[in-house]
C-alpha positions as CSV (number, residue, x, y, z in Angstrom):
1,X,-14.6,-15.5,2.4
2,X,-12.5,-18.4,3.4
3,X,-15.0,-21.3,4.7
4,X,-14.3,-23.7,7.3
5,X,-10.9,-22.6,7.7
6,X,-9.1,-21.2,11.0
7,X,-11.4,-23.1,13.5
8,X,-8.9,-23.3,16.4
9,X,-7.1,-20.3,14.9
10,X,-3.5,-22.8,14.6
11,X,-0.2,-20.9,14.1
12,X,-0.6,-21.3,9.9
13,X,-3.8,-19.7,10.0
14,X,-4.4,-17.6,7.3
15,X,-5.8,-14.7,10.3
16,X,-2.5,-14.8,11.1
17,X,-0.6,-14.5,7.7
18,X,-2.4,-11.3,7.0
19,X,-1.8,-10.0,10.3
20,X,1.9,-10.4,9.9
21,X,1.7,-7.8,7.3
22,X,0.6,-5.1,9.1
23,X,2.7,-6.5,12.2
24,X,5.0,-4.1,12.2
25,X,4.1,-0.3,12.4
26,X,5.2,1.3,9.5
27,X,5.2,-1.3,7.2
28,X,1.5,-0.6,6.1
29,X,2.1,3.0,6.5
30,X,5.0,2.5,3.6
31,X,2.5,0.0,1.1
32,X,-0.2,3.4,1.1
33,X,2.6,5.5,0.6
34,X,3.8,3.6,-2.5
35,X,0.0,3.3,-3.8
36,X,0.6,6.5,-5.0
37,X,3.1,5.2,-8.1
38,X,7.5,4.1,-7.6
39,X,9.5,6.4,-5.9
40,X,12.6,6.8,-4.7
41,X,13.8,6.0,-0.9
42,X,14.7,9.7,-0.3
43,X,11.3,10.8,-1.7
44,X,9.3,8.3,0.9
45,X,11.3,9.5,3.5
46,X,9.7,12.8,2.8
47,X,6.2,11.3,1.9
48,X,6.5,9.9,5.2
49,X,6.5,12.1,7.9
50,X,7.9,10.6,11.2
51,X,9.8,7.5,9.9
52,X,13.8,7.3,9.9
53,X,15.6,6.5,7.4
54,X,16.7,3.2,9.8
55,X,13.5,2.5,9.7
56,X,12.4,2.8,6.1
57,X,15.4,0.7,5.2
58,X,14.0,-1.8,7.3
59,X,10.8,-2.2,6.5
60,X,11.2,-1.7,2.2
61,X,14.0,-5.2,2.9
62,X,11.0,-7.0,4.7
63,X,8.2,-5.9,2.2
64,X,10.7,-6.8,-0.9
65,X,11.3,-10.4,1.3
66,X,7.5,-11.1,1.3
67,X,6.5,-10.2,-2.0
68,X,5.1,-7.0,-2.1
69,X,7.4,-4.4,-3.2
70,X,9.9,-4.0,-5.9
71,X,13.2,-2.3,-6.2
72,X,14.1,-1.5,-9.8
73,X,16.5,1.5,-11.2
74,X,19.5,0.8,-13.0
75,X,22.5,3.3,-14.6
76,X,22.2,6.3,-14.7
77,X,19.7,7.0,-12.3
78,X,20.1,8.7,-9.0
79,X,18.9,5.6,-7.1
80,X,17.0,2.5,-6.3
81,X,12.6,3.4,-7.2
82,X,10.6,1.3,-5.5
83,X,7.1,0.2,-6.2
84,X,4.7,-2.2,-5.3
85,X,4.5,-5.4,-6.5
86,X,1.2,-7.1,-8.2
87,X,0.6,-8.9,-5.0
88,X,1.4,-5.5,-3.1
89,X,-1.4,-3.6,-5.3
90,X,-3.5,-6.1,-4.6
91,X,-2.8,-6.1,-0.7
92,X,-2.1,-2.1,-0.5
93,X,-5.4,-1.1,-2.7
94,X,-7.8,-4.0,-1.0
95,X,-7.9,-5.5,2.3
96,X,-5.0,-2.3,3.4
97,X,-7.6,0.0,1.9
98,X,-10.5,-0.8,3.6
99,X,-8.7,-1.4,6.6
100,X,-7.3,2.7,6.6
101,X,-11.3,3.2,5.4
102,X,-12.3,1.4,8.6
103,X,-10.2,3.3,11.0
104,X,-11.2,7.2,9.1
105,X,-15.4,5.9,9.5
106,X,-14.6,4.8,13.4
107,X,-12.1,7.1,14.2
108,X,-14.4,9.2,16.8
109,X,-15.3,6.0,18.6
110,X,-12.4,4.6,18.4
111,X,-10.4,7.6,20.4
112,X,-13.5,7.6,22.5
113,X,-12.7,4.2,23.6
114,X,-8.8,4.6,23.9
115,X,-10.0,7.6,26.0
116,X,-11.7,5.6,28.3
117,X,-9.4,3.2,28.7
């Protein structure tokens, strides 16, 4: 747990750092999906239902800028695998993790509330 840090919750907060990972919607989505070993664009597009391939470009280029995926393949391969970096494993099997176990032990109150709302 990070003492002391974050009072006045400043712009390089580290609250904010980790919230920029999940920032954008699918981005999460595609770490979990790559928890499950590399794999090929074509087969995460499949994995994932609901997500264009637009999309999935998109957010594989901003996970490879920050760190937390890997593109490898070479010759003779039918194309690029990707896989998740150390620092991605890290993120994708901890905090994401218990984040996704979070939402599955609430999910009843939190549709409640959304309900309600």
């Amino acid at each position: 747990m990070i003492e002391g840090s974050c009072q006045t919750f400043v712009s390089d907060c580290q609250v904010r750092a980790a919230a920029e990972l999940i920032s954008h919607a699918w981005d999460p989505v595609v770490l979990s999906a790559l928890r499950l070993g590399p794999t090929r664009r074509k087969e995460l597009l499949t994995r994932i239902a609901g997500v264009s391939d637009k999309v999935l470009t998109e957010a594989l280029r901003r996970l490879r800028a920050r760190g937390l995926v890997l593109r490898g393949g070479g010759a003779g391969q039918a194309g690029a695998v990707y896989q998740l970096s150390p620092l991605g494993e890290s993120f994708a099997n901890g905090p994401l993790a218990q984040l996704a176990q979070w939402a599955a032990d609430n999910q009843d109150d939190l549709v409640a509330s959304s309900a309600t709302s």
